[in-house]
N, C-alpha and C positions, 0 to 999 in steps of 0.2 A: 159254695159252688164247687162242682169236680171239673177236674180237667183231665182231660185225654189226651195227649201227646202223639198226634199220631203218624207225625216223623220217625217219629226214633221206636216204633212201634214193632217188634220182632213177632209173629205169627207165633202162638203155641201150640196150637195142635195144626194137622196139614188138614187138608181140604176131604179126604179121605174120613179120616178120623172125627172131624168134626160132623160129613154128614151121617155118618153112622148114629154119633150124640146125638144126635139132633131127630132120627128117625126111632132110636130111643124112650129119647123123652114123649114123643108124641105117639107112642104105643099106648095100646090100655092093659099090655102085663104091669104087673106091681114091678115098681124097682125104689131099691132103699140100699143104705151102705152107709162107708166113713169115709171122709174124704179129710186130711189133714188134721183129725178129732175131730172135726164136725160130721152128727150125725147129718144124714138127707132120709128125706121120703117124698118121692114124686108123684104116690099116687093120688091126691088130689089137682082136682084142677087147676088150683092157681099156684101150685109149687110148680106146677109144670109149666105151665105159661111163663114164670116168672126166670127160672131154668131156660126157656126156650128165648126168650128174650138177651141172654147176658151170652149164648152162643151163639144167636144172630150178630152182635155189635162184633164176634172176634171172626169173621167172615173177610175173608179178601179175593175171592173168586166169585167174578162176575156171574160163571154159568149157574152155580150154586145160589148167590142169592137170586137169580133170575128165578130157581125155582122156587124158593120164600117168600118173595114178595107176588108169585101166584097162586103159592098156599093161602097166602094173606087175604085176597081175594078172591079166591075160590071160598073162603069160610067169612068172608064181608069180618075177619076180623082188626083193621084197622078204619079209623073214623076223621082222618085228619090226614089222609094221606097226601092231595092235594097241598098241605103247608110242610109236608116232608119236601114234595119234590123244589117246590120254591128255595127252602132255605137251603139246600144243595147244590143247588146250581150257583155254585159260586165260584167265582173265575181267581178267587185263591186259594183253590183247593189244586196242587199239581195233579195232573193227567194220572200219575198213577198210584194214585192215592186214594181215585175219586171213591172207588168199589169200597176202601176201609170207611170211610168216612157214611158214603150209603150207609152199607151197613150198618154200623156203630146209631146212627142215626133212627133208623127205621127198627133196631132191635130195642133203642131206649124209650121211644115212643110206643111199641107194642107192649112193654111192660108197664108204663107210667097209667095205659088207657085200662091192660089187662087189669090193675089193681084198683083203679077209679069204682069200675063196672063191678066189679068183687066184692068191693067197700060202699058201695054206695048207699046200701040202706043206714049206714051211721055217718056217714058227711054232711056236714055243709059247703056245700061248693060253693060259696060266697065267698066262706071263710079259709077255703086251701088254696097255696100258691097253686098258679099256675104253672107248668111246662116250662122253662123257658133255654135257649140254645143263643150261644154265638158260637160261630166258626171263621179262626183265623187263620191264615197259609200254614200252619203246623197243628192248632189247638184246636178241640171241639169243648165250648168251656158249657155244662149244663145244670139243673138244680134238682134233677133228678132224687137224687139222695134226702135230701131237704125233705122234698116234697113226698116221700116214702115213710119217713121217718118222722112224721107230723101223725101219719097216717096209722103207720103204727102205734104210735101212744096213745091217739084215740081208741083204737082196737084193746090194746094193753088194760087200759081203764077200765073198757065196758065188761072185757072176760075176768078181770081180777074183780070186782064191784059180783060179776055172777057165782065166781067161785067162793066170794068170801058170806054168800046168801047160801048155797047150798052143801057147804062144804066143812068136816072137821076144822079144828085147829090145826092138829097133824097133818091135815090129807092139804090143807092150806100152805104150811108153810113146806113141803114136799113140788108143790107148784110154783113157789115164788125160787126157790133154791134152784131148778131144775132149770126156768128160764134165765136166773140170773148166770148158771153156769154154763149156757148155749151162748149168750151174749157176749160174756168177756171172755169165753175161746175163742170166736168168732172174730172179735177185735184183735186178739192175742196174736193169732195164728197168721191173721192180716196184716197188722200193725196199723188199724184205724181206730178210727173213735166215734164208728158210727153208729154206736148203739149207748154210750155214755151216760148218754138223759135217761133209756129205759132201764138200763141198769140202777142208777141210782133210785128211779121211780119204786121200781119194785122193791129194794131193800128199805124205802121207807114204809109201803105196803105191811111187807114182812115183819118188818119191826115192831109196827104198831096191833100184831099179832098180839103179842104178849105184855101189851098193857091191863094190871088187871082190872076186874071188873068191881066196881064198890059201891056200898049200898048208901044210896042218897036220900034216905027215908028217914022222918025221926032223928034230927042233924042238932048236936047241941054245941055252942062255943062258949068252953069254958072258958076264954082268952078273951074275952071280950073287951079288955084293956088294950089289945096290939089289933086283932079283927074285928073288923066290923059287921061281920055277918055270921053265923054259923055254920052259914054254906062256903064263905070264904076259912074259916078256920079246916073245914073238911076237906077242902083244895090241897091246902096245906098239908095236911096230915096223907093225904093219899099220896100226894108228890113226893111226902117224906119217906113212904115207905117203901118206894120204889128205888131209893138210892144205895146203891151197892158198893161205891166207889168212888173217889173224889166228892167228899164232905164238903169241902170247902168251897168247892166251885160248887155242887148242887147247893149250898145251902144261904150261899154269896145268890145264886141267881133268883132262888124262888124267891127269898126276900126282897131283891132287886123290881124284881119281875110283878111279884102281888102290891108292890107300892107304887110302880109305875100306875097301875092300872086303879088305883085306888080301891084295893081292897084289907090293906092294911092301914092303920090314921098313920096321919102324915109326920106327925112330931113322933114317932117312933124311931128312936136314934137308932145307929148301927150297935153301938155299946150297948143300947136296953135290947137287942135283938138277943145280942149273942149272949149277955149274960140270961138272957129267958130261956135259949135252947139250950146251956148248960142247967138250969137248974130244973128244965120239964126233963129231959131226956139224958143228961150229961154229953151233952156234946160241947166240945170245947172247940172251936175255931179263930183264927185270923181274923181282922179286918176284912169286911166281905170287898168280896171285887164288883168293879162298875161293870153294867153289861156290856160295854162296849172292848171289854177287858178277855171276856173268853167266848170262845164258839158258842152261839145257841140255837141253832136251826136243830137239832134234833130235840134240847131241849123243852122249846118252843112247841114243837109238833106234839110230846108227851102231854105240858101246858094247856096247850088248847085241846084236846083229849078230854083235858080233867074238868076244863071250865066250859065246856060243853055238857058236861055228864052231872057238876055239881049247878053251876049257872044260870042253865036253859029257864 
């Protein structure tokens, strides 16, 4: 949940400056810039809605939002206005407060609905939170952010899933880099974390870029004393050649990992392992480690890559 403070709340821009922004954004000249490192582009409609929204909530002048909230209906663009004015009217909101809070209020609902509307052809609105607000004699506590950022990841999905259908490797991983470096300036320059999940989303995206591609045709296991299958011995072998670095951990987990799952026999000791990948390959390692021993979610993800691609 966020919380808005809106006691100790100092005006940043004056009432001047802000309806200038604000007549601005709701131009149809192109406007674009940096703002703190981050770039902007307003000229579509929902950056600008969205823009329009986040300088509505810093509004503390009655006469000014009187005329936003008859923008608002003059363009029938809010749809809940009626539970705006309910949950405002609240008699622990001090007298002169009431305007910030309005505001703040009626600018985070105009963005929550702008985006709904925007987004709707890939929602399930079954399945997204709802809206939801408390206001106490200081705080306005909302889930705005939440519910944005659910929103996003679905969106994230469906354009990465399109880009990785029509698009180079290169021209792919030029896409995944570009949002990954909007997101964590974005946090950076804020000092939030509300972009954390897409972050991480995309660099698995990215990663799984450069897994390569290996031919599952014609699969023979010479190993058929440790594998059981020859599609399981090519698991194997694919995963093996992928390891660049920490032998020991990749070679502890894939063995770990294909006995888990029963694609190695089961009386295959950790000694008859290692002494087999020293004498096929010359690899000499340690005692393998348990998986509960080293990180394996990225692992993992490479894994299931492989035994999708040899398994299926």
């Amino acid at each position: 949940m966020t919380t808005f403070d809106y006691l100790s709340y100092r005006p940043e821009y004056t009432t001047l400056e802000l309806k200038a922004t604000l007549k601005t954004v709701l131009s149809t000249d192109a406007v674009s810039g940096e703002v703190d490192g981050i770039h902007y582009d307003i000229n579509d409609g929902i950056t600008r809605k969205i823009m329009f929204g986040e300088l509505v909530r810093k509004i503390d002048n009655n006469n000014l939002l009187d005329l936003i909230i008859r923008y608002f209906k003059i363009h029938q663009l809010l749809k809940t206005e009626s539970q705006i004015l309910t949950l405002i009217n609240n008699s622990l909101i001090p007298d002169d407060k009431k305007t910030l809070v309005k505001s703040y209020v009626y600018g985070t609902v105009f963005e929550y609905e702008s985006q709904i509307i925007y987004n709707l052809p890939i929602l399930d609105l079954n399945n997204l939170p709802t809206l939801k607000f408390e206001i106490t004699s200081s705080q306005i506590i909302h889930n705005l952010f939440q519910v944005l950022n659910k929103i996003q990841r679905i969106r994230l999905s469906m354009q990465s899933d399109y880009v990785e259908k029509t698009n180079t490797v290169e021209n792919q991983k030029k896409y995944y880099s570009s949002l990954i470096k909007f997101f964590t300036n974005y946090d950076y320059v804020r000092q939030t974390e509300y972009f954390q999940e897409e972050v991480k989303f995309l660099k698995n995206r990215k990663e799984g870029l450069f897994l390569p591609e290996f031919n599952t045709q014609n699969l023979t296991n010479p190993n058929s004393r440790i594998f059981k299958t020859a599609k399981a011995f090519n698991l194997f072998n694919a995963y093996r050649s992928s390891i660049v670095k920490n032998e020991h951990t990749e070679f502890s987990y894939i063995f770990r990992k294909m006995k888990s799952e029963n694609l190695i026999y089961n009386d295959i000791t950790d000694f008859a392992y290692r002494e087999w990948l020293f004498n096929e390959y010359g690899k000499t390692i340690d005692k393998t480690k348990q998986l509960s021993a080293m990180g394996v979610d990225k692992k993992d993800r490479l894994f299931h890559v492989l035994k999708d691609q040899f398994l299926k």
